[in-house]
N, C-alpha and C positions, 0 to 999 in steps of 0.2 A: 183530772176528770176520771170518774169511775162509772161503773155499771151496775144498780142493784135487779137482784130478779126476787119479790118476792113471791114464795110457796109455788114454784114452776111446776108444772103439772104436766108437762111434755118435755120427753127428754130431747128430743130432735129439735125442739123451738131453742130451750134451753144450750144445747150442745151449737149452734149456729151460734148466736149471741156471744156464747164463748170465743169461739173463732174471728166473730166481727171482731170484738173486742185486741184478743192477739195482733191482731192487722192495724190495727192501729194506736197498738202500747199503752192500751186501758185495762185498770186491773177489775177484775168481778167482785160481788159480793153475793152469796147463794143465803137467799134467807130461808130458814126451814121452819118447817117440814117442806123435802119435795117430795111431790107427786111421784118418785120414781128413785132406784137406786143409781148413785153415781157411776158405778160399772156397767150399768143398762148398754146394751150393745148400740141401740138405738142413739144414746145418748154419746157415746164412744164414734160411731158412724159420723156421725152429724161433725162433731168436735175435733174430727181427723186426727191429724199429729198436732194440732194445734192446742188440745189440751195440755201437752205436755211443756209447754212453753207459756200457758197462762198463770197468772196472777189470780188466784182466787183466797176466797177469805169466803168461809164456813160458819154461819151464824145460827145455833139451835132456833131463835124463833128473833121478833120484831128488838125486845127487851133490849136482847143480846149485842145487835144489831147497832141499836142506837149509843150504846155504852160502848161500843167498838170504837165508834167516829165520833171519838168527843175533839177531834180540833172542829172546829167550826166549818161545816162545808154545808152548803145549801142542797135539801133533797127537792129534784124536779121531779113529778110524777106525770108520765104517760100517762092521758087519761080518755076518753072518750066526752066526759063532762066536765073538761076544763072549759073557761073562755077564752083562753091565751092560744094562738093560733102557734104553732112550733115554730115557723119562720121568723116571726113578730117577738120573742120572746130576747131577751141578753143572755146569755147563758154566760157563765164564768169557768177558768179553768180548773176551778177549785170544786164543780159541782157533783153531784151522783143524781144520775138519771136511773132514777126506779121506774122500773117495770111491774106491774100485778100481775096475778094469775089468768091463766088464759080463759079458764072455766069462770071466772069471778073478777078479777082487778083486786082490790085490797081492800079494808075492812073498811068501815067509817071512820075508827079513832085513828088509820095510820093518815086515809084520806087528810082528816082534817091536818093533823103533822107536822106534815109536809107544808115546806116553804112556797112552792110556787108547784103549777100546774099546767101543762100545754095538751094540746092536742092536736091531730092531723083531722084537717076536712075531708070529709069523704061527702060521695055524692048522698042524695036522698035517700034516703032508703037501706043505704047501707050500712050493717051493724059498727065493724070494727074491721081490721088488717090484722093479718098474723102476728102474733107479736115479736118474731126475730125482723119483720119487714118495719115494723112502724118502729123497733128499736135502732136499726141503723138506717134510717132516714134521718130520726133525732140524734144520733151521733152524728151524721155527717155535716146536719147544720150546727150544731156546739161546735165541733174540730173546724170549720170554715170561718165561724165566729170567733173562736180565740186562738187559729193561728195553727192549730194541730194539726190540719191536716196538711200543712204543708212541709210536715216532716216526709213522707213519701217520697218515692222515685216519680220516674215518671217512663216511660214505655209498657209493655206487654205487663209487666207484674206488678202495675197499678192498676189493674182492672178495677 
């Protein structure tokens, strides 16, 4: 299972996600353009020492991306206008869960894509969730689903 982000526009959302990720032996994928430079202090803050132990893969734009991951993996996309509820959803351990931008989500042609769609309910009224919050939400139900999350310890530093 992997992580995509595309076009991050916050280095702090972005720099979390990384971290999540770390924590639980998923590698990134950073679709570009970001919103921000990689050395962003901000983005650095966020990412702690945890950057330096991640797995990331640097994609100039969507093209790039998709020619990357030519074995076959299913892209799930975070969405706010999915009908697939994230809990309700199979996830596999082969999948990448894409993320859109915070300011936007992703185009039309990446939307259309993408294999499959979920989203978290939120009450009425409410736009959207952060998107490093609604990213490891939807990681924690895939790794519960296929088994990954039970590579962890278990005491104080499984928070």
């Amino acid at each position: 299972m992997r992580i995509a982000l595309y076009q991050p526009d916050i280095p702090q959302n972005a720099g979390t996600i990384i971290r999540t990720a770390v924590c639980f032996g998923l590698a990134v994928d950073l679709i570009e353009p970001c919103g921000f430079v990689l050395s962003d202090r901000h983005f650095r803050r966020a990412g702690l020492d945890y950057l330096a132990a991640a797995t990331i893969e640097r994609h100039p734009n969507w093209a790039a991306f998709r020619a990357f991951h030519k074995v076959p993996a299913r892209l799930v996309l975070l969405t706010t206008s999915a009908e697939c509820v994230y809990t309700e959803f199979a996830y596999r351990d082969t999948d990448i869960l894409l993320a859109g931008r915070e300011s936007g989500g992703v185009p039309a042609d990446v939307h259309a894509e993408v294999e499959a769609r979920v989203r978290i309910p939120l009450k009425p009224g409410a736009r959207a969730l952060n998107v490093a919050v609604a990213v490891a939400m939807v990681v924690g139900e895939a790794l519960r689903q296929t088994g990954g999350a039970s590579a962890g310890g278990s005491g104080p530093t499984s928070l």
